[in-house]
C-alpha positions as CSV (number, residue, x, y, z in Angstrom):
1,X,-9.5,7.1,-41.8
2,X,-11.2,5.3,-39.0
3,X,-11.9,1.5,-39.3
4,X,-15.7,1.0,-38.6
5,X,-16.5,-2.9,-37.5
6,X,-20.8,-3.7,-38.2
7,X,-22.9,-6.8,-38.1
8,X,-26.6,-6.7,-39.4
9,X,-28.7,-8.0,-42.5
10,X,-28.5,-8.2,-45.9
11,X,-31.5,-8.2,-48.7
12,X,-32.4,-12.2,-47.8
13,X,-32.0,-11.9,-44.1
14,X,-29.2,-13.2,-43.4
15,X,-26.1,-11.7,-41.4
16,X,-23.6,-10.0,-42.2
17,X,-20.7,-8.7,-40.8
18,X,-17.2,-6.9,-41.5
19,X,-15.3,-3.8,-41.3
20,X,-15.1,-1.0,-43.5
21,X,-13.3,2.3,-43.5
22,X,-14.6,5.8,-44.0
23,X,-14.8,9.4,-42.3
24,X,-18.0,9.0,-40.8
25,X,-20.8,6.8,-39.2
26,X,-23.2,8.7,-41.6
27,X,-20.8,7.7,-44.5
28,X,-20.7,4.2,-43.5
29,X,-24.6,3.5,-43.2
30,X,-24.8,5.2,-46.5
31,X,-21.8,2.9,-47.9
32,X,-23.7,-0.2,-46.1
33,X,-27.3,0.7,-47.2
34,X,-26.0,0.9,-51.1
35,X,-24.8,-2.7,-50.5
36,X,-28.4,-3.3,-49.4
37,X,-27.2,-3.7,-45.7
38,X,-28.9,-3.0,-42.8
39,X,-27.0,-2.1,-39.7
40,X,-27.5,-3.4,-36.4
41,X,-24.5,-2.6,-34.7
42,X,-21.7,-0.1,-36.1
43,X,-18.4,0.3,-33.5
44,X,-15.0,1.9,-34.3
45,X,-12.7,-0.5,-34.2
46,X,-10.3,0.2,-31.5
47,X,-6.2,-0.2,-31.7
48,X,-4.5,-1.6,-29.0
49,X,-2.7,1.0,-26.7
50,X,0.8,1.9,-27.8
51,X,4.1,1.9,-24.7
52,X,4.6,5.4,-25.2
53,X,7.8,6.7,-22.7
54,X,7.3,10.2,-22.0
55,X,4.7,12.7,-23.2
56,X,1.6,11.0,-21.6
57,X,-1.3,12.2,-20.1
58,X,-1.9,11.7,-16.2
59,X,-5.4,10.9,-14.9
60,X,-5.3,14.2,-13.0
61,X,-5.4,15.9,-16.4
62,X,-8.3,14.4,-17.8
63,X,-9.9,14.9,-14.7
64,X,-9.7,18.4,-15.0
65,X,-10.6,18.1,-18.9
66,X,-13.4,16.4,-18.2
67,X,-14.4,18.6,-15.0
68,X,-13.9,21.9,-17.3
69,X,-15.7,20.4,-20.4
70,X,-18.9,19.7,-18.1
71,X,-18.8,23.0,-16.8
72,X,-19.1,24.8,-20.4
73,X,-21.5,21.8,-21.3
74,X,-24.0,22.7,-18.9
75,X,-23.4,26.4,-19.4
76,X,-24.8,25.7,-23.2
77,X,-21.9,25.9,-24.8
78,X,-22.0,23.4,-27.4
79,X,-19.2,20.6,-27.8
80,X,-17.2,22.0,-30.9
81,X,-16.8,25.6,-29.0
82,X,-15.8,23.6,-25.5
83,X,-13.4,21.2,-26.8
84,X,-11.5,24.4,-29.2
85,X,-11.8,26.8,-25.7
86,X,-10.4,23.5,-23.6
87,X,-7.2,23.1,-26.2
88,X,-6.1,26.2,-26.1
89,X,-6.0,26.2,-22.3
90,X,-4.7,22.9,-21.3
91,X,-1.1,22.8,-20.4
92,X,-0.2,18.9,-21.4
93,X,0.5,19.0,-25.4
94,X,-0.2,15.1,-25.8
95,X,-3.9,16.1,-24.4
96,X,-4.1,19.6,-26.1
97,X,-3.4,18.0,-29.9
98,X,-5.9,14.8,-29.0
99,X,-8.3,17.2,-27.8
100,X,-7.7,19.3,-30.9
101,X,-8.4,16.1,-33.0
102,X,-11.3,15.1,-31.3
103,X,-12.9,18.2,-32.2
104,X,-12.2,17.9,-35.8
105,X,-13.9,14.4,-36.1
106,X,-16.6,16.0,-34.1
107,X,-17.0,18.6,-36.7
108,X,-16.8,16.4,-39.7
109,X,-20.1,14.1,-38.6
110,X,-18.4,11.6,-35.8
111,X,-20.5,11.5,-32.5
112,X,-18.4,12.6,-29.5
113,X,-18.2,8.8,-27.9
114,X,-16.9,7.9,-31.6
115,X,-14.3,10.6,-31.2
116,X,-12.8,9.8,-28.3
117,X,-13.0,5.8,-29.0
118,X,-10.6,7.0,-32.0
119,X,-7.6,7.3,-28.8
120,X,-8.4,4.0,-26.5
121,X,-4.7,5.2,-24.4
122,X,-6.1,8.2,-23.2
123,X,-10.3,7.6,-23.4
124,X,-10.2,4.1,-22.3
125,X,-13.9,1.9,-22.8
126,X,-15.4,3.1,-19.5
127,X,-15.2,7.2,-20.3
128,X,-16.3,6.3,-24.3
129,X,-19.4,4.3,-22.8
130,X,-20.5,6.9,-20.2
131,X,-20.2,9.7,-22.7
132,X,-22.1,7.5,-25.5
133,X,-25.3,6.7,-23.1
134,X,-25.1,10.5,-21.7
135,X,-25.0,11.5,-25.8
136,X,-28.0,9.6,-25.7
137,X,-30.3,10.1,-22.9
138,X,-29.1,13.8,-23.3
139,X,-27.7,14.3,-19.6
140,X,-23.6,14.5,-21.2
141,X,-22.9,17.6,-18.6
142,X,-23.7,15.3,-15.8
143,X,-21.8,12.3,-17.0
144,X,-18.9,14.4,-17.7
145,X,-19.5,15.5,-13.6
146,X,-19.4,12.0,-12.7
147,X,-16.6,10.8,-14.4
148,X,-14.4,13.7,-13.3
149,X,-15.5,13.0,-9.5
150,X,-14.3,9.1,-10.3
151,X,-11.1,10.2,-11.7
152,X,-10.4,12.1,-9.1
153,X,-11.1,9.5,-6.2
154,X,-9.0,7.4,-8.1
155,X,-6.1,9.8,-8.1
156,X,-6.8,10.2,-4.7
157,X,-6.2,6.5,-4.4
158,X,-2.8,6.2,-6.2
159,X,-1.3,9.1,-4.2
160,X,-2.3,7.5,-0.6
161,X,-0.8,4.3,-2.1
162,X,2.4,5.8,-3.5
163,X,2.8,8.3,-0.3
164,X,2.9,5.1,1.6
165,X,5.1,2.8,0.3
166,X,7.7,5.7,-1.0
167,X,9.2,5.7,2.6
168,X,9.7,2.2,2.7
169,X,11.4,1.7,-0.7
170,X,13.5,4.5,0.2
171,X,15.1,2.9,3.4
172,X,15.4,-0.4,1.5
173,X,17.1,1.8,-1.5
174,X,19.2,3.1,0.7
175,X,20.1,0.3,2.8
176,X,21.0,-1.9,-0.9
177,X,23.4,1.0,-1.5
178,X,24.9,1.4,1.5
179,X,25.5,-2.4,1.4
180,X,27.0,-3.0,-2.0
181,X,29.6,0.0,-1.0
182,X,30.1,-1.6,2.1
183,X,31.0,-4.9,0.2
184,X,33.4,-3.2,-2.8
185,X,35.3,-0.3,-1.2
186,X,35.6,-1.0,2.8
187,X,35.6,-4.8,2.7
188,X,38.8,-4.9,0.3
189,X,40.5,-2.2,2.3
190,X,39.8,-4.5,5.6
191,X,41.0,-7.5,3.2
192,X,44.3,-6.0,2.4
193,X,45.0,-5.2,5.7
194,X,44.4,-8.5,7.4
195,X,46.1,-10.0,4.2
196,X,49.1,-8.2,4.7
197,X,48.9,-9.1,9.2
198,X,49.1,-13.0,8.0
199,X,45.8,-13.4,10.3
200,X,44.3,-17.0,10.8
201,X,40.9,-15.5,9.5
202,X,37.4,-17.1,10.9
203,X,34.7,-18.7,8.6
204,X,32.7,-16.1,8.7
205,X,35.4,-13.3,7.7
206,X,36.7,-15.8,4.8
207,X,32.5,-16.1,3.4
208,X,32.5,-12.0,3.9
209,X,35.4,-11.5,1.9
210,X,34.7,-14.2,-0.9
211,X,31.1,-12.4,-1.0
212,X,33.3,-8.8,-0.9
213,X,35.5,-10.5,-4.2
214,X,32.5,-11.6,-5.7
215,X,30.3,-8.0,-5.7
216,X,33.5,-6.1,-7.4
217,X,33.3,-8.6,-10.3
218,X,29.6,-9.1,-10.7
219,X,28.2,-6.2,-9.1
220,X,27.4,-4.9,-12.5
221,X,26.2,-8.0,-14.5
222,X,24.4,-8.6,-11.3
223,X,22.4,-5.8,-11.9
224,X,21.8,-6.2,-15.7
225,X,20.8,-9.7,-15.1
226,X,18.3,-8.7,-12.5
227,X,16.9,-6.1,-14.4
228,X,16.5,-8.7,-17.5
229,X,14.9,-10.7,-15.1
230,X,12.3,-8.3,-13.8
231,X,11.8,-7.1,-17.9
232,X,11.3,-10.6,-18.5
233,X,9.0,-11.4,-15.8
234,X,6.7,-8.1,-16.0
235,X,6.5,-9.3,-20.4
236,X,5.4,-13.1,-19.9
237,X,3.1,-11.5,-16.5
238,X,1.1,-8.9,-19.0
239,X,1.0,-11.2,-22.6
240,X,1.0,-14.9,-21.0
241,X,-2.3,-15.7,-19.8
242,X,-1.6,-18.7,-17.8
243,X,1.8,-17.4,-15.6
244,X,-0.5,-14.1,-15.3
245,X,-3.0,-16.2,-13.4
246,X,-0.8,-17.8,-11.3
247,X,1.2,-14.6,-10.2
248,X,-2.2,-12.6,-9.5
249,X,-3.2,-16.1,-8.0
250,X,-0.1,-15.9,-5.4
251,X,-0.5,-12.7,-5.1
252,X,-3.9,-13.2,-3.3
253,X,-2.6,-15.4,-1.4
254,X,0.0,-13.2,0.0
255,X,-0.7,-12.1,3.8
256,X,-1.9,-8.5,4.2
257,X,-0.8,-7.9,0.5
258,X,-3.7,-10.6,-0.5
259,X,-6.3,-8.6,1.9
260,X,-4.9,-5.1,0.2
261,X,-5.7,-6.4,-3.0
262,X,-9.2,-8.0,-2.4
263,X,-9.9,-4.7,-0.8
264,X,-8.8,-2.6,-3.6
265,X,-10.7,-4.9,-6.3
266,X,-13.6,-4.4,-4.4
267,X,-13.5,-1.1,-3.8
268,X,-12.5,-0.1,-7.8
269,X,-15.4,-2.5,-8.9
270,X,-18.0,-0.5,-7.1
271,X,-16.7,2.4,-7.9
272,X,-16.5,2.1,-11.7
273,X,-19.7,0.4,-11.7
274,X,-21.3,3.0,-9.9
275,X,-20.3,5.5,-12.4
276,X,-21.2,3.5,-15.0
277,X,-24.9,2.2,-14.3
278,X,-25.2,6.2,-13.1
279,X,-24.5,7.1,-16.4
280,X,-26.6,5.1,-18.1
281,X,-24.8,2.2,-19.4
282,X,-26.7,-1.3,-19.2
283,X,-25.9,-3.3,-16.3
284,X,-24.2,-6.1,-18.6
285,X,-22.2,-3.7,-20.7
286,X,-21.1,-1.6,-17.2
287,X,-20.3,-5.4,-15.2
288,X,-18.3,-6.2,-18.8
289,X,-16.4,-3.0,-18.8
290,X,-15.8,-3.1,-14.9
291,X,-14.0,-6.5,-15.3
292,X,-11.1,-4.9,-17.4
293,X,-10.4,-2.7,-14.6
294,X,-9.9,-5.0,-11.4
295,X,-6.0,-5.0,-11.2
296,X,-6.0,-8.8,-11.0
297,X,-7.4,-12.0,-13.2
298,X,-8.5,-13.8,-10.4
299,X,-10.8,-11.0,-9.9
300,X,-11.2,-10.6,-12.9
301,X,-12.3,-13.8,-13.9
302,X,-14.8,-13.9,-11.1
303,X,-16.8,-10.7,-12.5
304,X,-17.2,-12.3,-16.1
305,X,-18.7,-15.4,-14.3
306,X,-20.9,-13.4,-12.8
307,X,-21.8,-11.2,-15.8
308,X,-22.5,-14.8,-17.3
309,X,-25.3,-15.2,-14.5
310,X,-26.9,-11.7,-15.0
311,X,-27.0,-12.8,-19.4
312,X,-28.7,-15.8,-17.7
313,X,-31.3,-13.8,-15.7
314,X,-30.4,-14.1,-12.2
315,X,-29.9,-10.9,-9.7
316,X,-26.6,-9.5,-9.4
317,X,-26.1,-10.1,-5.5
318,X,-26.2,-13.9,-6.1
319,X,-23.4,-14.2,-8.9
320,X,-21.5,-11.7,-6.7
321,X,-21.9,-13.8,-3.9
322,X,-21.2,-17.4,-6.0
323,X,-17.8,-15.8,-7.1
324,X,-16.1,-16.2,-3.1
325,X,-14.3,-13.0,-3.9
326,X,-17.2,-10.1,-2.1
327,X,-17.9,-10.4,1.5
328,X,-21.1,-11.2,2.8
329,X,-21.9,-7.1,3.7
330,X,-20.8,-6.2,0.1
331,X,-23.8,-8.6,-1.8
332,X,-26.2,-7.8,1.0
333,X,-26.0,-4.0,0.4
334,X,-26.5,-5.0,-3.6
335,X,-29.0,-6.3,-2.7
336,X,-30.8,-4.3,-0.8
337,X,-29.7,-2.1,-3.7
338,X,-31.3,-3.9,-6.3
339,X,-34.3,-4.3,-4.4
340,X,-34.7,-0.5,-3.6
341,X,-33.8,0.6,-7.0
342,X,-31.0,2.5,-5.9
343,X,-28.1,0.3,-6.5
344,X,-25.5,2.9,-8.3
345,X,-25.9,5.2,-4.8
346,X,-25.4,1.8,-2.7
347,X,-22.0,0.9,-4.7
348,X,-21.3,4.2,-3.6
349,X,-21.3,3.7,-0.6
350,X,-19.6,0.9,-1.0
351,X,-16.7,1.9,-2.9
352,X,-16.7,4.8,0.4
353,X,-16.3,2.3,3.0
354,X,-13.7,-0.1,1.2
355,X,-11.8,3.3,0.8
356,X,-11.7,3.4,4.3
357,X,-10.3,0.0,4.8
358,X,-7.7,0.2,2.2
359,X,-5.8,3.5,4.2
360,X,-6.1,0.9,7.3
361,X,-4.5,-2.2,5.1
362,X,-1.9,0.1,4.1
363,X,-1.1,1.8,7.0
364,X,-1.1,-1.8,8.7
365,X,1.3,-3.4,5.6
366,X,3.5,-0.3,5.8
367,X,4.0,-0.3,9.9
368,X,5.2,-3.8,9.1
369,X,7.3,-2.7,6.2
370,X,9.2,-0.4,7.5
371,X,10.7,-2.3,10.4
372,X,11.3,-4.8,8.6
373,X,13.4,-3.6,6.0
374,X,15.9,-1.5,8.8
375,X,16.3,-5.2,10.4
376,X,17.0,-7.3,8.1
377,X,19.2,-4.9,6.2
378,X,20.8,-3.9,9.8
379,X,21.9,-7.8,10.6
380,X,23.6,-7.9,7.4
381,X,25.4,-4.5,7.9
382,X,26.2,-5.4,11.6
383,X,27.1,-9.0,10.4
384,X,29.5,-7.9,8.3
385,X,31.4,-5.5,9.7
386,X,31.6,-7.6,13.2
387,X,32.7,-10.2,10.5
388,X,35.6,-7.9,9.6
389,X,36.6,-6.5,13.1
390,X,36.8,-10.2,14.7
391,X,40.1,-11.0,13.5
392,X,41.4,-8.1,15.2
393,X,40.0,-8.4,18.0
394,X,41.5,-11.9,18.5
395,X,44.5,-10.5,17.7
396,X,44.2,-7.8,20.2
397,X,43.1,-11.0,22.8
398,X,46.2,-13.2,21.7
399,X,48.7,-10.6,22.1
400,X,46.8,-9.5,25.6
């Protein structure tokens, strides 16, 4: 059954707070109010997301659940019916049995929101908190519009980004291979053969074929050990607070990569708080919520100090603008925002424009990439085969 966290008051006023398992919010304010309780807040308590390899579900597919379920929504088609038509339909079988499940907790008395809070690694807090305050205010069609149009920007997002570095990654995959081949099959051939000619070899050709002796014992162990290492250092990056702020720290500070990340940050915080003050979540619970999904502590740290200052009162352009991390134009269209009542349209716009800049920062990271890579991994192709042809050759000059 789910576990159900509450706070309130008891019979002599004071608090009271705990967690209690049933089927139901109806069964636990009926549990609570026999123990003389009164309920101020009731959540389901959410487990943390379990590594699951293989059998997820993509955010293009529950953009397209959410896109279909506002479309029967708004037809009047009421949730139970939608979510039954929607599983028998939908293609992935993760999504198809948590839909399936969702509409069972639906019919036995949970609210929707509650339902899908019950699976935090599909529905994470931002989709749960816009379908709870469209539940609400009545408007869950629209909501349900809103966050498939976010989803899919974001998707849109992810493929520009992955379009652009595959090419990269591939020349520099290729180049590693055609390297380590180079160094344990063609080297030792070249090896032998100078071996066996008694050749007076030069420096370079003797730190070529130590390198060469090296890679045919190592290569392997090489490779486990620098997969360890990258396991190791994406483990203490995601669980140890402190080496994840000084990665995402240096990561900032990184030329072009730094600017691609501020860019992105912005441009995903006024996107998901856009949706989220659209759909009727309060501005402190939206700015709370947007902070889990910057990408990057820093950032991240930077929108709880200025969810601190909106708790304290103050306007939302001003934190923004204390935090160093928006430029000027981004707090001065908030603001205007703010001032004109329109601020989720502004962020918007916002979110539009930074869109924009983040094709140019890639475009501009990749032109440099690319090069680059061909280069680098070209001198130490050439440098080793010249390495390996210039005994010869001053055979060939000797003998001449």
């Amino acid at each position: 059954m789910p576990l159900f966290s509450y706070t309130g008051t008891d019979s002599e006023g004071k608090t009271a707070a705990g967690k209690i398992e049933a089927s139901t919010e109806a069964e636990v304010r009926s549990l609570l109010r026999k123990e003389r309780i009164r309920v101020s807040e009731l959540k389901i308590k959410q487990n943390k997301p379990v590594l699951k390899l293989g059998g997820g579900v993509k955010l293009k597919d529950l953009s397209s659940f959410s896109r279909q379920f506002a479309s029967m929504n708004s037809s009047g088609i009421s949730i139970v019916p939608s979510l039954d038509a929607i599983a028998e339909q939908t293609e992935n079988k993760t999504l198809r049995a948590v839909v399936a499940k969702i509409s069972f907790d639906v019919q036995s008395g949970l609210s929707l929101a509650a339902a899908l809070a019950l699976h935090p690694h599909i529905f994470n807090r931002l989709y749960c908190s816009m379908v709870r305050a469209g539940e609400a205010a009545g408007i869950l069609s629209d909501v349900l519009l809103r966050l498939a149009d976010y989803q899919e920007k974001a998707v849109a997002v992810r493929r520009r980004v992955k379009g652009a570095f595959a090419y990269p990654i591939l020349v520099g995959s290729v180049a590693v291979g055609a390297l380590i081949a180079l160094m344990t099959y063609v080297v030792p051939t070249f090896s032998s053969m100078l071996s066996e000619l008694g050749a007076t070899l030069p420096l370079s050709t003797r730190l070529v074929i130590a390198a060469s002796n090296f890679a045919q014992v190592w290569v392997l162990p090489s490779i486990l050990i620098i997969g360890a290492g990258i396991f190791g250092f994406i483990y203490l990056y995601k669980w140890n607070e402190r080496f994840g702020l000084l990665v995402d720290a240096m990561l900032l500070k990184i030329p072009l990569f730094g600017d691609l990340q501020r860019k992105s940050g912005v441009a995903r915080f006024s996107r998901t708080f856009g949706a989220l003050l659209s759909g009727g979540v309060p501005i402190a619970d939206a700015l709370e919520i947007t902070s889990t999904t910057a990408g990057n502590r820093i950032l991240e740290r930077g929108f709880l100090k200025a969810l601190e200052a909106i708790r304290m009162g103050k306007p939302l352009a001003q934190p923004l603008k204390e935090t160093g991390l928006f430029p000027p134009m981004v707090v001065q269209m908030v603001l205007v925002g703010e001032k004109s009542g329109n601020l989720p349209a502004m962020l918007t716009k916002i979110s539009d424009y930074y869109d924009g800049e983040i094709d140019g920062a890639i475009s501009t990271l990749t032109s440099i990439l690319e090069p680059a890579i061909i280069v680098v991994m070209g001198i130490f192709i050439a440098g080793v085969l010249i390495s390996m042809y210039l005994p010869m050759f001053e055979m060939v000059n000797s003998i001449g």
